[in-house]
Structures are given as structure tokens and as C-alpha cells.
N, C-alpha and C positions, 0 to 999 in steps of 0.2 A: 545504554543510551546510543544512539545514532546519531554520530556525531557531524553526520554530514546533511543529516536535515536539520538538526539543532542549527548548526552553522550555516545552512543557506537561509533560513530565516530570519538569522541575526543580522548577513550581508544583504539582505531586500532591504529591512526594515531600515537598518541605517542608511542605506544611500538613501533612501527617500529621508528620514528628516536630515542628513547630513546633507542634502541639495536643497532641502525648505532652509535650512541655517543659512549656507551660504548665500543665498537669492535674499538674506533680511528678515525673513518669515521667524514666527513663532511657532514652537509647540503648539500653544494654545490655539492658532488661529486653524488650526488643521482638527481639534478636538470639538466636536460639534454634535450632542447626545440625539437630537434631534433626526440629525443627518443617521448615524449608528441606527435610531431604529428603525426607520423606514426603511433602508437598504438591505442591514441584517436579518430581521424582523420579515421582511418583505421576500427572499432570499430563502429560510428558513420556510416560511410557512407555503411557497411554490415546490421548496422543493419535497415537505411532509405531501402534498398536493400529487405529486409524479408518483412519489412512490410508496410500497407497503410498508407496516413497521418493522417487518423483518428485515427489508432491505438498509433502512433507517438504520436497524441495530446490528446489520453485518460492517455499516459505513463506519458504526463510531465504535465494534473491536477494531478494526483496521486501524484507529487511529493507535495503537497500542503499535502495531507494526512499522509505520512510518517513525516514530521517534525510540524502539526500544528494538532491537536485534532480538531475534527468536535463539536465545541458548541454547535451546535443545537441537538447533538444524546446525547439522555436522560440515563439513567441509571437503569438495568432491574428492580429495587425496585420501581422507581418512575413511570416508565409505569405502574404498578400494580397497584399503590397506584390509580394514575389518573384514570387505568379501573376499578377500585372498587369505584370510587368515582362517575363515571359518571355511570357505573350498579345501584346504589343507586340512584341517582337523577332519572333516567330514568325510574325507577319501580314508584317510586313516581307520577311523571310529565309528562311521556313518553320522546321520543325521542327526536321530536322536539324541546323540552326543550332546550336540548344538543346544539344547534346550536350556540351561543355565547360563549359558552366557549370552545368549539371545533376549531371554529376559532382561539382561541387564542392560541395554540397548536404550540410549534415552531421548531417540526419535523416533517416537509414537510408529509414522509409516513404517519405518525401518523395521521396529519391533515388530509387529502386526505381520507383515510380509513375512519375515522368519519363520512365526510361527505357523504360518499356513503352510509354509514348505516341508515343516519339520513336519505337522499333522499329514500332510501327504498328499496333500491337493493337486487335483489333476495340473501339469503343466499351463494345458492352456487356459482352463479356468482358471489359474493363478496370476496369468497375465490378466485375462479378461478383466478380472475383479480389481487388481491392483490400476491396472489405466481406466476402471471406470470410476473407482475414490480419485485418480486423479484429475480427471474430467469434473468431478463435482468439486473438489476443491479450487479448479478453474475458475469454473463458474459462479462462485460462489464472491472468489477475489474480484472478476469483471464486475458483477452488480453492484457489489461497495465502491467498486470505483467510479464506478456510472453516476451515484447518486454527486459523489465532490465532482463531476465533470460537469450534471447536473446544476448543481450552487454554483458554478463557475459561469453559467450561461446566463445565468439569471444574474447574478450580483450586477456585471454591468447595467441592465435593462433597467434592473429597479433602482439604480444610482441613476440613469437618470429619469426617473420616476419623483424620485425625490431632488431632483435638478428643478425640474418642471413646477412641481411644488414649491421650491423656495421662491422660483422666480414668481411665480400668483401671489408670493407674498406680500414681493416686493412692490407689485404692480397695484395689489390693494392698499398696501401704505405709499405711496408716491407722495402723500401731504406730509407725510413725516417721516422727516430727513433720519432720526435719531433710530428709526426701526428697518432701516433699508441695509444697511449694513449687514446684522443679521441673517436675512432671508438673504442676500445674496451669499452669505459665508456657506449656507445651509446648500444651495444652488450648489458651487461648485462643490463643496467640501464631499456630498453626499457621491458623488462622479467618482472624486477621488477613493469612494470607500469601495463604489460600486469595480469598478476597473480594478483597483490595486487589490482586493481576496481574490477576486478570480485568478488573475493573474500570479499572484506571490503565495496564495495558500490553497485554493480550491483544488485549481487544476495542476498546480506541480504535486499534491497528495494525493489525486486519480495515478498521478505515472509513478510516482513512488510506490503506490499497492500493484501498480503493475508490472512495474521493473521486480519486485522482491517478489511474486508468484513466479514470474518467468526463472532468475535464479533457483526458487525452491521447486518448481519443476523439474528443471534441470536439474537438480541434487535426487530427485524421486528417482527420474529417467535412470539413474545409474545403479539407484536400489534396486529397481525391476530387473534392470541387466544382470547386475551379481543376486540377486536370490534367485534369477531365473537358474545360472550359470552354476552354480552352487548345488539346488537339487538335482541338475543336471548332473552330475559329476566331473562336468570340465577340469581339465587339467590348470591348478591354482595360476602356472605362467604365461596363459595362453587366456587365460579368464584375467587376470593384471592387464596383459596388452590389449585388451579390447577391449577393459571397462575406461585404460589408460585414452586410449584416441576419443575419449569425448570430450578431453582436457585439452585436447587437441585444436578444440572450437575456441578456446580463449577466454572463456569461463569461469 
């Protein structure tokens, strides 16, 4: 669990009903189903509208990302430690050595990469290939992101979409005191759904899929460095110090 968007969602959502309490306000007066669909409804179906289902369904694995830590993505200390360990055994043993305990490696890239070294893949086709999986995995992060950057543009518009609605409401009951309340609850309430997902959940879970790609970029970036440095035969202390300075970035 990631507990740090678990918890900035808990801190949105409370200061907002924790500032409707204190101003007098009710729960209730804030819960308006009417308002929910026209905003979310409206929101949703702009944004199937923009984009393909593929894009659709790269948005909603990503939501996996935002509140769950990827287990498998190692930590840039410990890729080092591993590419200095297996630089060492391989000056020793050679490559093929490598092959069992590379297997055992339990990030997918990480693994992959290995083995294309150990098969014996040209140097630069090894890069080539390994930054063009990473380019696609790029790309792949920005498009999911796009669609909740997407929902976040529209949420506002269609709250007040549905602002504008409540208010004809009101304006066609003006004889009847008893049904105004309502349509104006519906007016504002719908504003407030529309502004507050963009705001608290749309667009802060576009910069979450894009903060966690730029990290896990940066974890690839250092696989490429040490399998490159590894088939290479760099010397294990001098392949450490210069997979070491990217740690250097503060990362």
C-alpha cells in the first residue's frame, strides 16, 4: 500500500468536510446524487469520448500503481550492489556463469537485460533495445496519465454544467418555495464535485503515474549502466563508482 497517497486523500477529503462542520454545514447538505451524476457521468463519458479503450484501460492498471508499490522494483543501492556482484563473478567465471542467478532476479527489466547479455547480444543493440522498452514504457505511463489529466479538465466544466442545470431548476419552480432549495443545493453542490475530483483526485493521480515512471526510469537507467558495464568486463570498483553517481542526483 502507498501510504502516501492513501493519506493525501484522507487529508483532502477531511479538510473539506472538516471546514463544511466547522462553517455549520451538514454532510448531508454536501451529498446530492443528482449533482454525482451529471458531473461524474458527464466527466466519464467526455473522457471515453477523448480517448481509446486501450488508453482507458492502461488509466485504470495505473490506478494499481498509485495506491500499491510495485514489489518487484528494487531500490537504486541494491541494483548496484547486484551489478557489482555479478561484474565480479563474471571477470572470474565469465558470463554464462551468470545465468542462474540472473534468472532469479525479480524485476522483469532487470531480468530480461541479463539475459540478453548473457546470450551475447551485440553491445549496442543491447542498449538500443533496452532504451527502446524504455521509451515504450514511457509512453505508455504519459497516456494513462493524460486520460486522469483529461477527467480533471472536464470535471470542473461539467460541475458547472450541472450548476447551470440546478439553477433552470430553480428558475422553473420560482412558484414553489418548497422545491428551490433543492435545485439550488444541486447548483452549488454539483461545482463543488466538479472543482474538488479534478483538483483532490484526477489531476494529483496523472502526477502520481508520472512521478513513479520518472523514479522507475531512473531505477532502468542504472540496469542499462551495470548490464551494459558487466558484459563489458569493467572492473567491479570502477563499474560501483559510476553506477554510484547517479545516486548522486538525489534520487
Amino acid at each position: 500500500m502507498n501510504r502516501a497517497s492513501v493519506l493525501g486523500i484522507l487529508i483532502g477529503v477531511s479538510a473539506i468536510l472538516g471546514g463544511n462542520f466547522i462553517e455549520g454545514g451538514r454532510i448531508g447538505s454536501i451529498v446530492q446524487g443528482s449533482a454525482a451524476v451529471i458531473v461524474f457521468g458527464g466527466t466519464l463519458g467526455a473522457t471515453f469520448l477523448s480517448f481509446s479503450l486501450r488508453d482507458i484501460r492502461l488509466a485504470a492498471r495505473s490506478l494499481r500503481d498509485i495506491f500499491f508499490d510495485n514489489a518487484m522494483l528494487p531500490e537504486g543501492r541494491s541494483v548496484i550492489r547486484e551489478a557489482v556482484n555479478f561484474a565480479t563473478k563474471s571477470r572470474r567465471t565469465g558470463m554464462l556463469s551468470l545465468d542462474m542467478e540472473a534468472r532469479g532476479l525479480g524485476y522483469d527489466f532487470f531480468r530480461s537485460a541479463m539475459r540478453l547479455a548473457i546470450d551475447g547480444l551485440d553491445p549496442k543493440m543491447l542498449r538500443n533495445t533496452l532504451e527502446r522498452e524504455n521509451l515504450t514504457f514511457e509512453e505508455e505511463k504519459h497516456r494513462a496519465a493524460k486520460v486522469f489529466e483529461a477527467a480533471g479538465g472536464y470535471a470542473p466544466t461539467t460541475g458547472i454544467i450541472g450548476a447551470v442545470l440546478g439553477l433552470i431548476h430553480v428558475m422553473e419552480n420560482l412558484g414553489d418555495p418548497a422545491r428551490l432549495g433543492t435545485g439550488i443545493a444541486v447548483a452549488f453542490v454539483a461545482t463543488v464535485y466538479g472543482v474538488g475530483s479534478a483538483n483532490l483526485f484526477f489531476l494529483p493521480m496523472a502526477k502520481k503515474i508520472i512521478n513513479n515512471m520518472k523514479h522507475e526510469v531512473f531505477i532502468r537507467e542504472i540496469i542499462i549502466e551495470g548490464v551494459l558495464g558487466i558484459q563489458s568486463g569493467r572492473n567491479p570498483f570502477y563499474l560501483k563508482e559510476y553506477l554510484n553517481s547517479f545516486l548522486s542526483k538525489g534520487k
